[in-house]
C-alpha positions in Angstrom: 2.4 47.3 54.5 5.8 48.4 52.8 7.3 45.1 53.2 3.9 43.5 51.2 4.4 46.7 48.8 8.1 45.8 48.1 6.9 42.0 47.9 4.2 42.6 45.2 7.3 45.1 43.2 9.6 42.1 43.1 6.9 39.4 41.8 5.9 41.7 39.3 9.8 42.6 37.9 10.9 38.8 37.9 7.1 37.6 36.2 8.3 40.8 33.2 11.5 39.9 33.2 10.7 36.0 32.9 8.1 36.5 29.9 10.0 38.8 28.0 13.0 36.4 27.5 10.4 33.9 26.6 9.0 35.8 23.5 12.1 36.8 22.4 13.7 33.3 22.3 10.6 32.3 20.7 10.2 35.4 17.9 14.1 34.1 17.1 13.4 31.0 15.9 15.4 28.1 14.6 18.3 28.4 12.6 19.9 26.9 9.6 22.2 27.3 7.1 21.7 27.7 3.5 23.0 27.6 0.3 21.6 28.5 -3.0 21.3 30.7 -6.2 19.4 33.9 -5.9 16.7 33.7 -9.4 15.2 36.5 -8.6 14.9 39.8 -6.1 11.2 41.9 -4.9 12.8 45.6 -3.8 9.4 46.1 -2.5 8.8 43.2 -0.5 12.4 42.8 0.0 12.1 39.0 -1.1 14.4 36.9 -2.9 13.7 33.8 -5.0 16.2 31.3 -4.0 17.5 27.9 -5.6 18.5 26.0 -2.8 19.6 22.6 -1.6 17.8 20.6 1.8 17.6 23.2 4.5 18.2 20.9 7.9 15.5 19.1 8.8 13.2 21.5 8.3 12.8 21.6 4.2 14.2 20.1 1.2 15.7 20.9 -2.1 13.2 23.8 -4.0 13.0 27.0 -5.5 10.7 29.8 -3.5 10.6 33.6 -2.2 12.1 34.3 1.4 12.3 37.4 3.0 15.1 39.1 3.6 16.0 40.4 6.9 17.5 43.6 7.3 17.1 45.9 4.6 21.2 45.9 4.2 21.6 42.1 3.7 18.8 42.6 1.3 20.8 45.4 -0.6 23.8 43.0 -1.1 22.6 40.4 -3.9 22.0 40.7 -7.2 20.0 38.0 -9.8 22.7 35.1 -10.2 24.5 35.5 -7.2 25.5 32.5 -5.3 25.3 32.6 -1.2 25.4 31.2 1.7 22.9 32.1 4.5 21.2 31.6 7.5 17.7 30.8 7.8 15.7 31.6 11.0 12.2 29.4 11.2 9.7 31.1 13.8 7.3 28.6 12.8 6.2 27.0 9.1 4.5 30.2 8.4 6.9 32.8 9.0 10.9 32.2 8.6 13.5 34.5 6.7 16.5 34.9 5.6 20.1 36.9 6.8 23.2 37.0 7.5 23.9 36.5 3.9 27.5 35.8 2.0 27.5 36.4 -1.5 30.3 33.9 -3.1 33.0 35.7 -5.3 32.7 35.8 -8.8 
């Protein structure tokens, strides 16, 4: 009976352990990098409007509103700064921006 107990402990560790790396590999996402020209910043969404040029295979040459992910690589632009970034695509509805470099001035 112990040895089934132990048995049943194990499958049930390795199964957690197996489908937590799966959902976090997934929730990461795809990423590219970016360049672009912030237009304009939401404090309370924590968006940015970004001018940008073809993002990978994934989306071309436009203007739109990306989140910005965290809350300090938000704090770092201002309206007219140019940067480089990476985006991370979860899936077509939900992507973001980060690890942000604003160009000198």
């Amino acid at each position: 009976m112990l040895r089934f107990t132990m048995l049943l402990l194990a499958l049930a560790v390795g199964l957690a352990g197996c489908s937590g790396g799966a959902n976090t590999a997934k929730e990461e996402g795809k990423r590219y990098a970016m360049q672009g020209e912030i237009k304009s910043l939401d404090p309370a969404a924590k968006t940015a409007n970004i001018a940008h040029g073809q993002i990978g295979d994934w989306m071309g040459a436009m203007t739109m509103d990306y989140l910005v992910k965290p809350d300090a690589e938000f704090q770092k632009l201002h309206v007219g700064d140019k940067i480089e970034a990476t985006v991370v695509v979860v899936n077509d509805a939900k992507f973001y921006v980060t690890d942000v470099k604003v160009a000198p001035k």
